[in-house]
C-alpha positions as CSV (number, residue, x, y, z in Angstrom):
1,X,100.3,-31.6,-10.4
2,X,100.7,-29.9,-13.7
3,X,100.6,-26.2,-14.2
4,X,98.9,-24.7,-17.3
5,X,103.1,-24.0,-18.5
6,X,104.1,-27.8,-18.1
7,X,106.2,-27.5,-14.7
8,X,105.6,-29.1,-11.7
9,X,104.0,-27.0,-8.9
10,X,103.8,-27.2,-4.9
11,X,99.8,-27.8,-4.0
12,X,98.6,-26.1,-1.1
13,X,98.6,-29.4,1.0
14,X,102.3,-29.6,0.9
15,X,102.2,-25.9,2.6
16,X,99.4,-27.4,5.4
17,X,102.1,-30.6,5.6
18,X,104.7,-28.4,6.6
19,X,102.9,-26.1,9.6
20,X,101.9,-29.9,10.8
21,X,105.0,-30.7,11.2
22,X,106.4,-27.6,12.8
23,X,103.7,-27.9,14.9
24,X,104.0,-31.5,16.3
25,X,107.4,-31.1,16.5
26,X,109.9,-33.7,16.8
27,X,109.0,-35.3,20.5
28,X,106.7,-38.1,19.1
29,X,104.2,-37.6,22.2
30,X,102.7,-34.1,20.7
31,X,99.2,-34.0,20.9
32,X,97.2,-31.3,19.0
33,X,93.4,-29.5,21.0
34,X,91.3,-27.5,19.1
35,X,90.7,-24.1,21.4
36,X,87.3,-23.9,19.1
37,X,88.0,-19.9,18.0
38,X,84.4,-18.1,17.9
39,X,85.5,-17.4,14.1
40,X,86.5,-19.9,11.3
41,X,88.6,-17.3,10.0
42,X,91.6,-17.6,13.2
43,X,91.5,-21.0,14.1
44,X,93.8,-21.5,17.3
45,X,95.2,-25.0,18.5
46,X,97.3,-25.9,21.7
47,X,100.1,-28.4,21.2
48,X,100.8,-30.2,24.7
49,X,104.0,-32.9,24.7
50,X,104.0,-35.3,27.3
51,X,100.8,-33.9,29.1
52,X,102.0,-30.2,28.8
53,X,100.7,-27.4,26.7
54,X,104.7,-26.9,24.9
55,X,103.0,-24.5,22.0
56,X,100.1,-22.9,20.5
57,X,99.3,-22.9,17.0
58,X,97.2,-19.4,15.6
59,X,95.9,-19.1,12.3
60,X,94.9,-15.6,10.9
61,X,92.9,-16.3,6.9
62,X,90.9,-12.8,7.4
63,X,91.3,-11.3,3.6
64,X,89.7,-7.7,4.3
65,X,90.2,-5.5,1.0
66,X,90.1,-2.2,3.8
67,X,93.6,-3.9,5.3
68,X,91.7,-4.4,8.9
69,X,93.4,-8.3,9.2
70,X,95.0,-7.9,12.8
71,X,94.1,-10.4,15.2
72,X,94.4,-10.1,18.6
73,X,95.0,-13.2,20.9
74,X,95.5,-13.4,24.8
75,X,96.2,-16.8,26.2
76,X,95.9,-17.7,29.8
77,X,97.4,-21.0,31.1
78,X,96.4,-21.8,34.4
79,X,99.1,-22.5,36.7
80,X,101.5,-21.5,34.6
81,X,104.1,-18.7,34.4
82,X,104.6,-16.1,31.7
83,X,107.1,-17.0,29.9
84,X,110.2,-14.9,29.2
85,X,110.0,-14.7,25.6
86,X,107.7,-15.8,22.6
87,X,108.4,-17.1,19.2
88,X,106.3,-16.0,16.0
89,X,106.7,-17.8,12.7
């Protein structure tokens, strides 16, 4: 796509392309559930590999001009442990 200066840009679905493919991951057997969120605005998504929930995926698009975007998210798996730490991108 063309910008109105005559350059090349990045479109938003290379950005969408990119959390894909974090989120599948490199395994070939991800599988990607949608944990139906009560709001469109923080959609959240479980990615299982080989029959296993591996990672979760949590969106946050709440624009609030007042600066009230936090989301809060608890996640219960059952049978499973907590684990020891947790990785935000």
């Amino acid at each position: 796509m063309l910008s109105n200066f005559n350059e090349w840009t990045v479109g938003s679905v290379f950005y969408s392309t990119l959390v894909t493919a974090e989120a599948f991951g490199k395994s070939d057997t991800a599988r990607i559930v949608d944990l139906n969120s009560p709001s469109p605005f923080t959609p959240a998504y479980a990615i299982y590999e080989r029959g296993t929930v591996s990672k979760f995926a949590l969106f946050n698009f709440i624009d609030d001009p007042s600066g009230a975007n936090n989301v809060n998210a608890a996640i219960t798996i059952s049978g499973g442990g907590v684990p020891g730490s947790v990785r935000v991108k």
